[in-house]
N, C-alpha and C positions, 0 to 999 in steps of 0.2 A: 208600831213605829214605822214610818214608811220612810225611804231612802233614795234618792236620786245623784248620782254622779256625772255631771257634766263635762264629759273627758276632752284637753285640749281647746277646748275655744278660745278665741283672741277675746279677754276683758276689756272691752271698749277700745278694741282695734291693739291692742298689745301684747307682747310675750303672749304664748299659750298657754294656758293654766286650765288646772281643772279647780270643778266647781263641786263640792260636796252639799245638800239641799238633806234636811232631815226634820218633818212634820214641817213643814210650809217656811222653814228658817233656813237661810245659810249660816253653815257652822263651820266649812273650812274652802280657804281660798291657796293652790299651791302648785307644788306640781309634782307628779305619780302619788297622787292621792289612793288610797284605795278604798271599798266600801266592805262595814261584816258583809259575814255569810246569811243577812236576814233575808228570810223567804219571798220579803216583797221590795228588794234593792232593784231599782231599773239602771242602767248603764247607755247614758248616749253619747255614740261619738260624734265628736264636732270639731275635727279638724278642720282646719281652714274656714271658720266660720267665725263670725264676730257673736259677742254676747253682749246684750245690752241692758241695763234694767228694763223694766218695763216700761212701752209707750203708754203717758198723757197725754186726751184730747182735750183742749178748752171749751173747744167746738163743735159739738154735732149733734144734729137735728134726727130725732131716733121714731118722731111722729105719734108715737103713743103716748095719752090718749086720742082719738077721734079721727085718724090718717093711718089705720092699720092697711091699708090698701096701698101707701108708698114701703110701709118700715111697721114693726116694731121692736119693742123693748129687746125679746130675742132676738129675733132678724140681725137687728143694727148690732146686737153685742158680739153674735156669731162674727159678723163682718169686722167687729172692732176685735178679736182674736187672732184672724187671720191674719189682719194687718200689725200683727203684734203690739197691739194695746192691751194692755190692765186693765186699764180707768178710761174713763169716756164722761164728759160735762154735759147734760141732756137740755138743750136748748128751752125755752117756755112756750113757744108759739105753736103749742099744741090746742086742740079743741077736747075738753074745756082748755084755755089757756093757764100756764101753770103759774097763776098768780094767787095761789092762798097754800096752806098749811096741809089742806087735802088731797091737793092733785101733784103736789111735789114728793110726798110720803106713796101717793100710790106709784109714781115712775120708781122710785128710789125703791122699793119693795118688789117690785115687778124685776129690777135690776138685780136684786138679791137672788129672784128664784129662778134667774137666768144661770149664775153662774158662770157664765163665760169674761168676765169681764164687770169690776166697779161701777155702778151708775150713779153718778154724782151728779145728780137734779138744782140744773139753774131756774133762780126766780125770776119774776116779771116783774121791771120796775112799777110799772104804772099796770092800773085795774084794766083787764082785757086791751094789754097792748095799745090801748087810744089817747097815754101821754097825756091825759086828765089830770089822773088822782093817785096818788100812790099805792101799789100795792102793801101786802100784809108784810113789810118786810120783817121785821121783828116777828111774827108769828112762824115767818117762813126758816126763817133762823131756827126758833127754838124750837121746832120739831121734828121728829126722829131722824128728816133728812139733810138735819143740821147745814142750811143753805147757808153758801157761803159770797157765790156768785151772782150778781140781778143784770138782765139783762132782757132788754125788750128788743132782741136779734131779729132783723126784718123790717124793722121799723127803728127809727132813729128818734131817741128820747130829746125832740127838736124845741121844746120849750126851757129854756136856761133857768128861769124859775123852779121849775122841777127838776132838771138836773140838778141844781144846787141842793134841791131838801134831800135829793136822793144821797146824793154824797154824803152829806149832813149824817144823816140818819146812818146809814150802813158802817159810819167811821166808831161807833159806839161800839159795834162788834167785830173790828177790823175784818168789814167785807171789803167788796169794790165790785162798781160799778161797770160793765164793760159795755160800751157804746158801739153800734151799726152808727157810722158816721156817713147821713145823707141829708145834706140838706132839703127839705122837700120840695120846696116852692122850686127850688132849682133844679129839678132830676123829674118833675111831673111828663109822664108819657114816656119815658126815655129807654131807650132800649138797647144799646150799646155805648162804648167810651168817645168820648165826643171828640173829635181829632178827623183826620186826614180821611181813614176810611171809612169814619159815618158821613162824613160828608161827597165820598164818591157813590155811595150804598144809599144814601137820602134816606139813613136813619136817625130817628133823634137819638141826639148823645147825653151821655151823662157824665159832666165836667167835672176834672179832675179837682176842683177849687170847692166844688159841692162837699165833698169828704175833705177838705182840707180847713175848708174854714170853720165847722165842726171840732174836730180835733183841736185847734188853735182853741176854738174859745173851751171848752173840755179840759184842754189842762192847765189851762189858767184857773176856771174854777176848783177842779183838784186842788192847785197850790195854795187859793185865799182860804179853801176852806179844810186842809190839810190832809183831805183823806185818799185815798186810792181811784184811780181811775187805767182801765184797760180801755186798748181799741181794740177793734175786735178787727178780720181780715184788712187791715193796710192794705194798700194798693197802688200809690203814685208814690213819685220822687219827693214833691212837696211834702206830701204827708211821713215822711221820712226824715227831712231838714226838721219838722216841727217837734218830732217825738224826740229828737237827737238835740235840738235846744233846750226842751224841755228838761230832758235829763241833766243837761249841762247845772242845769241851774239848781239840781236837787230836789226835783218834785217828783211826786210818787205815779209816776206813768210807766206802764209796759204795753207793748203792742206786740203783735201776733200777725204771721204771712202766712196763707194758705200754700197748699203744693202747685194747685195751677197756675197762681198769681206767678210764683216761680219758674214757671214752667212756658205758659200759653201767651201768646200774644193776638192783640185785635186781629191781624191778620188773619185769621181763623175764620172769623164771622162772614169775609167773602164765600165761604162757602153755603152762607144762609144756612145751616144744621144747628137748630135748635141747642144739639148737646155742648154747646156751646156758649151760651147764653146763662149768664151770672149774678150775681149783686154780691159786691161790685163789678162792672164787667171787666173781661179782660183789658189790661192796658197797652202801653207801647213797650217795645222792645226797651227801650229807655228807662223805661220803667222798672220791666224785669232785673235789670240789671242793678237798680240803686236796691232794689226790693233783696237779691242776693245779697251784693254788700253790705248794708244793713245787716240783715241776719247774722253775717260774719263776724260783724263787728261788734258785734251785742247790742245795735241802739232797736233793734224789731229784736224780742226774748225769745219767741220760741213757734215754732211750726202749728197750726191749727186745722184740721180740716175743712171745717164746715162741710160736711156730709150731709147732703140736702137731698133726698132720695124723692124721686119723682114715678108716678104708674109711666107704664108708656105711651097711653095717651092724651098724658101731660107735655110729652116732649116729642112724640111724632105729630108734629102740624108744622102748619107755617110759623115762621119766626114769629111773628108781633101777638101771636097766640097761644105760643108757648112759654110754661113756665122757666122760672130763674133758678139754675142751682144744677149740680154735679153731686153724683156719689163720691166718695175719696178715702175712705178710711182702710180700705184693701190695696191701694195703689201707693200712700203716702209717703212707707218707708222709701221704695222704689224711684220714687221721685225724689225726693228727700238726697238721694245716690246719687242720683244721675246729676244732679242741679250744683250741689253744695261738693259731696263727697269725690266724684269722678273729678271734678275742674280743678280741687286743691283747695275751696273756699273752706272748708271745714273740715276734718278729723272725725272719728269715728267717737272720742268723746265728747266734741263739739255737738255733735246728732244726740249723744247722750243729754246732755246739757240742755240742748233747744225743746226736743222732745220728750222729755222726761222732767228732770229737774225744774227746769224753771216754768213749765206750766203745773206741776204739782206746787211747785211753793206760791204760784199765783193765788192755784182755787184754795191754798193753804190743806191740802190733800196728805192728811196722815199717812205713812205707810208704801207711797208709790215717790219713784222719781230718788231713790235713796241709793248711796254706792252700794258697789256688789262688792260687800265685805263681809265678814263672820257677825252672827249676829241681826244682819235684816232681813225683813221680809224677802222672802225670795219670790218676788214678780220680777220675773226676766223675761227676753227676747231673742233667740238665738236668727239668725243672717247668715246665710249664704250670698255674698257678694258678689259670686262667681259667675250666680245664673244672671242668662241675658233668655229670654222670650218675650214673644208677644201677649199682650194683656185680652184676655178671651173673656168675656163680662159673663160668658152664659156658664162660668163656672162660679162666680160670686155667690159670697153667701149672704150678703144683701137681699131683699127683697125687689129691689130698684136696678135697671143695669143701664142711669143715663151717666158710663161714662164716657169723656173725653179723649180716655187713651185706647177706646178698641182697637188692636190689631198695631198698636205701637208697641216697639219694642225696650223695654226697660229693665235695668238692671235690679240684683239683688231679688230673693227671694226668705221668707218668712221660715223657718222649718219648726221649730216650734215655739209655747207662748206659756210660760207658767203662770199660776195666776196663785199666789200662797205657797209655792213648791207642787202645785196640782196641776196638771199638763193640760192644757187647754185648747191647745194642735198641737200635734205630731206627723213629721215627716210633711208639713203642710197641706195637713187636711187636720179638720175639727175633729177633737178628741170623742 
């Protein structure tokens, strides 16, 4: 029997309690708890630190199979530890692309003998990403890696015909569909958000109406045809009013904000630095702001990465030849802090909520995203709030270090990351 006592932490930012963890189950929640005298009881203190369940990503691209040169399976799961995730949703736009019964059972297995962290393997709407023909979605479901998520991330499932059978199809086994909303014809060559500074930078933009007129038509099909549909990184004000009407009306739509979305603004891109550079890109300050609120206000459900790990020299060249995409799952809590928590827009179970909860009840994820009460799995997240440093990539345990916040400084720091009551960092390093 193995025994873990969590002394003192704030449960989702409140009262300090301690946490008693006995074979991978919480069994008591109180306060001067004590643990027997078994030979293998560990003892952490954790005053002044918050305790969370454990972080769910919807999002992130972990590259294995056929991209082990940005990420893999390990890599990315070591990374998603740190950042204190459990679980992690593994994108499809790998090579092979993970659109059949074979290549989703091999991530999902690979994720097993990782250990660091859940890999819950997303399918590919359509056969090799090219919005044809539908993938194996039923096959993809009923095997070992019980998919529950389809999404053709990267590429936006832009033919409405197929969006509709996909919804169709996936409502039989209460999946859902999650959309990259880009309209193509309108974002060809585009390489920033189309506004004020691509147009003193004389770069082509990528209009804020592209991801929104998507969306609009996405949840209208959702509603005729009653089944679920996700966005996948939101990003403008618009696409914000549409998700917030939509729900109005009782239709089954959630969306999901990235950390940078939250965070970064076009403004950036004057500096031409590649690491920078996104899908979707970053927007206006105007932006950011509805992108918060939202979030705050439950009409965006829950924080997503999209952890898109690039070699370096994918991202060290000039702009129009460098790749799209940011690491983020080691920085997210931190961001997550600074954006929502430091300003007063959310609570410390509000973070619980965005980041756990309600992206585990999205992918319908057994086991993660559950209170820390007597009785659940104990995937937790222990936070130190306190720490302020700067973000130093060359200590990630990523494989990829294009991020955005090198040498910024950010709050809150990860200290450890259970995964079943099994320690999966301590003291913030990998177990």
């Amino acid at each position: 029997m193995s025994k873990t006592l969590i002394r003192g932490a704030k449960v989702l930012g409140g009262e300090p309690q301690d946490v008693l963890i006995t074979d991978g189950t919480i069994t008591a929640v109180g306060t001067d708890l004590t643990v027997s005298s078994a030979e293998d009881a560990t003892v952490v203190e954790a005053a002044g630190q918050i305790l969370l369940p454990g972080l769910v990503d919807l999002h992130t691209h972990l590259r294995e199979p056929g991209r082990e040169d940005s990420e893999t399976v390990l890599t990315g799961t070591k990374a998603a530890a740190v950042g204190g995730f459990t679980a992690v949703h593994a994108m499809a736009n790998t090579f092979p692309v993970a659109d059949t019964a074979g290549v989703v059972e091999q991530v999902w297995r690979l994720g097993k003998e990782s250990g660091y962290c859940d890999v819950q393997p997303v399918g590919a709407v359509t056969v090799g990403l090219e919005g044809k023909k539908l993938a194996e979605l039923g096959a993809m479901h009923d095997s070992a890696a019980g998919v529950r998520v389809f999404s053709d991330d990267g590429k936006c499932v832009d033919d409405a015909v197929i969006m509709r059978r996909a919804l169709e199809y996936v409502k039989a086994f209460d999946g859902v569909i999650a959309q990259h909303a880009q309209e193509p014809r309108l974002t060809e060559g585009v390489q920033m958000n189309e506004g004020i500074v691509s147009a003193e930078l004389g770069l082509a933009g990528w209009p804020a109406v592209a991801e929104e007129s998507i969306i609009a038509r996405d949840v209208l099909l959702a509603a005729h045809v009653g089944s679920r549909v996700h966005i996948c990184h939101l990003s403008t004000a618009g696409s914000v009013e549409i998700v917030r009407w939509a729900k109005s009306k009782g239709w089954n739509v959630t969306a999901e904000v990235t950390p940078h979305h939250l965070l970064l603004t076009d403004e950036l891109v004057r500096s031409y630095n590649p690491v920078y550079k996104v899908n979707p890109p970053l927007r206006t300050e105007a932006d950011v702001l509805a992108l918060r609120e939202a979030l705050a206000d439950g009409t965006i459900d829950c924080v997503a990465t999209d952890h898109a790990p690039h070699p370096h020299e994918d991202k060290d060249c000039e702009w129009g030849a460098a790749a799209m995409g940011m690491v983020g799952l080691e920085t997210a809590l931190s961001v997550v802090q600074h954006t929502m928590v430091d300003t007063g827009l959310l609570d410390w179970a509000g973070v619980a909520d965005r980041m756990s909860s309600r992206p585990a009840e999205i992918g319908r994820l057994k086991g993660h995203g559950r209170p820390v009460s007597p009785g659940e799995p104990a995937n937790l997240t222990l936070l130190d709030p306190a720490y302020r440093g700067p973000v130093d990539p060359a200590g990630f345990a990523s494989r990829s270090r294009n991020t955005p916040y090198e040498g910024r400084e950010l709050p809150g720091r990860v200290t450890h990351t259970f995964l079943r009551g099994r320690a999966t960092v301590v003291d913030g390093k990998l177990a």
